[in-house]
C-alpha positions in Angstrom: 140.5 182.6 102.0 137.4 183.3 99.7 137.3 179.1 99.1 137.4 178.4 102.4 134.5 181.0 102.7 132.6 179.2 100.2 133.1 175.7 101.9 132.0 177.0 104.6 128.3 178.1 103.0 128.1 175.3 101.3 128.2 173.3 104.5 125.5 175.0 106.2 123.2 174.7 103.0 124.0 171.0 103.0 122.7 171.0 106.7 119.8 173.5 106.1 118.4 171.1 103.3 119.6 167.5 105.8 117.1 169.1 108.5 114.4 170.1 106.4 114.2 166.5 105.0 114.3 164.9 108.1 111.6 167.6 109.3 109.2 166.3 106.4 109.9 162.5 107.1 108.2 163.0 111.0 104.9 162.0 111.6 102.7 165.3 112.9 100.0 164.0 114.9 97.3 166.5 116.2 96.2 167.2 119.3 93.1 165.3 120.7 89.9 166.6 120.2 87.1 167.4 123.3 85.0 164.7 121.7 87.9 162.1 121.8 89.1 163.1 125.4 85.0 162.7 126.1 84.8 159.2 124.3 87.8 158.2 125.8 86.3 159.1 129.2 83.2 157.5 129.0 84.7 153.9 127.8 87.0 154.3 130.9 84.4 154.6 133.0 82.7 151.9 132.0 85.4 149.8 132.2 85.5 150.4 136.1 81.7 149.8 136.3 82.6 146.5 135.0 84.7 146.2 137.7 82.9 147.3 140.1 80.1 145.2 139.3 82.5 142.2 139.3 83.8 142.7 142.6 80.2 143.1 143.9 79.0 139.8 142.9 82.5 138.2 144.2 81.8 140.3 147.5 79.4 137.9 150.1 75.9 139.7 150.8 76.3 140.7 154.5 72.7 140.1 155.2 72.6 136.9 154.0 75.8 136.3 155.5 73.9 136.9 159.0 70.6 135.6 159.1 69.1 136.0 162.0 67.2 133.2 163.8 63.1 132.6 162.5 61.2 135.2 164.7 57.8 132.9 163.8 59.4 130.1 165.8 60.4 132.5 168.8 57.4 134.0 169.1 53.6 133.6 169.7 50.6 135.7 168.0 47.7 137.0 169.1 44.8 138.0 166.8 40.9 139.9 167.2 39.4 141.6 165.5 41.0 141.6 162.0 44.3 142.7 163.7 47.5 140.6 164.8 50.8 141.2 166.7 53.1 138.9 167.9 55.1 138.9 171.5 58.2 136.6 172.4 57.3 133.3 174.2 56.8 133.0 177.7 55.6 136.6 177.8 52.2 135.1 178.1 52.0 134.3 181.6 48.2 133.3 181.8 45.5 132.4 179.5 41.8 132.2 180.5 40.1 129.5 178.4 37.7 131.4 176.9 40.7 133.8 174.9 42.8 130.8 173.9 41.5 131.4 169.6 43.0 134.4 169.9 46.7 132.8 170.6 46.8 132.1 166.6 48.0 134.5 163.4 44.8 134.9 161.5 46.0 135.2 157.8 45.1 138.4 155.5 45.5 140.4 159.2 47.7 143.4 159.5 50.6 142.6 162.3 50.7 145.7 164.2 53.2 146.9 166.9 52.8 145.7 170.1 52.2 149.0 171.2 49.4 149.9 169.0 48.0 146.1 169.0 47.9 146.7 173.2 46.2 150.0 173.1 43.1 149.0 171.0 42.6 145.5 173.2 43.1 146.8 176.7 39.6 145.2 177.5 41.0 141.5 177.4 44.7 142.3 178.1 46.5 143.1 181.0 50.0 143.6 181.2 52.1 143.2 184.9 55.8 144.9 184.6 58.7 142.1 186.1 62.3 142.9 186.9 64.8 141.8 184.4 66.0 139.5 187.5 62.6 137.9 187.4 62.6 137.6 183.7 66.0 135.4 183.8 64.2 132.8 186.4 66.4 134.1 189.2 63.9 135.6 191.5 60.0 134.8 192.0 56.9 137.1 191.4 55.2 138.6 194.3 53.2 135.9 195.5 50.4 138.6 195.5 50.9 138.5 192.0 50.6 135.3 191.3 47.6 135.1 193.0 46.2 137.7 190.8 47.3 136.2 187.6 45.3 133.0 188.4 42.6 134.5 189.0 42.3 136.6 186.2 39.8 136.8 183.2 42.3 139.0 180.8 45.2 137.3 179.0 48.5 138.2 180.8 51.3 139.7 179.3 54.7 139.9 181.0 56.9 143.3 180.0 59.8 145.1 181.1 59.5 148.8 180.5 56.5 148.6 178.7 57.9 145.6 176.3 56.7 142.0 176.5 59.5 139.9 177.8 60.0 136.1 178.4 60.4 134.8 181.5 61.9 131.5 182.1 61.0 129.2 184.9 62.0 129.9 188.2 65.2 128.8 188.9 65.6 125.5 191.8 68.6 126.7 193.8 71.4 123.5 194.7 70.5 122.2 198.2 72.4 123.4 201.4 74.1 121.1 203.6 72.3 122.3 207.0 75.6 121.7 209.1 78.1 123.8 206.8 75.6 127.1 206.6 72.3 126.6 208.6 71.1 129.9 207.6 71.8 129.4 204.0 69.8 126.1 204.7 66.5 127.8 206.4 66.3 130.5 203.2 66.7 127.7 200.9 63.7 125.3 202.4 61.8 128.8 202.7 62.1 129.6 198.9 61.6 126.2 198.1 57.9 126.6 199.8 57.4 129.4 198.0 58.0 128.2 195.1 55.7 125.6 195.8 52.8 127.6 196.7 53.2 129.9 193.8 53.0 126.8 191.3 49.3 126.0 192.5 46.5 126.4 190.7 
């Protein structure tokens, strides 16, 4: 009985001193430092910056992408008095011979607004408001104001609500056959003369 007792504690001394060695063979690593975690941090995010900035010059400037027709070539300036604005063409219904060198960009000018370009040259500029029907060619000015336009000393502006605005020729409507709708017929021929009159000097 008291070798069997002694086998017994000599086992567990046997396993006692197995664990310990195997205990002393493993690695012990400490725990990270602030600084480390910190470092560690930083290179991370500079790694996404790098990827971020990749992607960005892979990624197709929208702008560019979109350019939007030259405004120069759509448009027609007007220039006095060391100042400059532009308005779209065919806005410019009438222009008396003696303000035609101010149709030009004068370089080294500021290019104001319309708005503030048309308040401080009201003395040479008038402005008549047209439908947005009348602008699109589809329906004629009052022939009262064509008349006035002709006659007029001040450059004329066409604008809709305030804005200049082009506005395209006047539209020829297709002829009528008199038998199939006389009455369409009459208000053609009477448009027609209209139109005539209104092109007149």
């Amino acid at each position: 009985m008291r070798t069997s007792h002694l086998f017994y504690l000599a086992s567990v001394a046997a396993c006692s001193l197995s664990g310990l060695a195997s205990a002393q063979n493993v690695e012990m690593r400490d725990s990270p430092s602030a600084e480390e975690i910190t470092e560690k941090f930083i290179q991370a995010s500079r790694q996404n910056n790098k990827v971020e900035v990749q992607r960005a010059k892979e990624t197709p400037d929208p702008s560019k992408a979109a350019t939007p027709g030259n405004i120069v070539d759509e448009s027609d300036f007007l220039s006095f008095n060391g100042r400059s604005t532009l308005v779209p063409k065919g806005a410019i219904l009438h222009i008396p011979p003696a303000l035609k060198d101010r149709i030009k960009f004068t370089p080294g000018n500021p290019l104001l607004p319309w708005g503030d370009f048309f308040a401080v040259n009201r003395a040479w500029i008038t402005t008549v408001e047209v439908s947005r029907i009348q602008a699109e060619g589809n329906q004629a000015l009052a022939e009262e104001t064509t008349k006035s336009i002709s006659k007029s000393t001040s450059l004329i502006v066409a604008t809709y609500k305030t804005g200049p605005i082009s506005v395209l020729p006047l539209k020829t409507p297709p002829p009528v056959d008199p038998k199939a709708d006389p009455k369409a017929a009459a208000a053609a021929k009477t448009q027609t003369a209209s139109t005539s009159t209104q092109k007149k000097p």
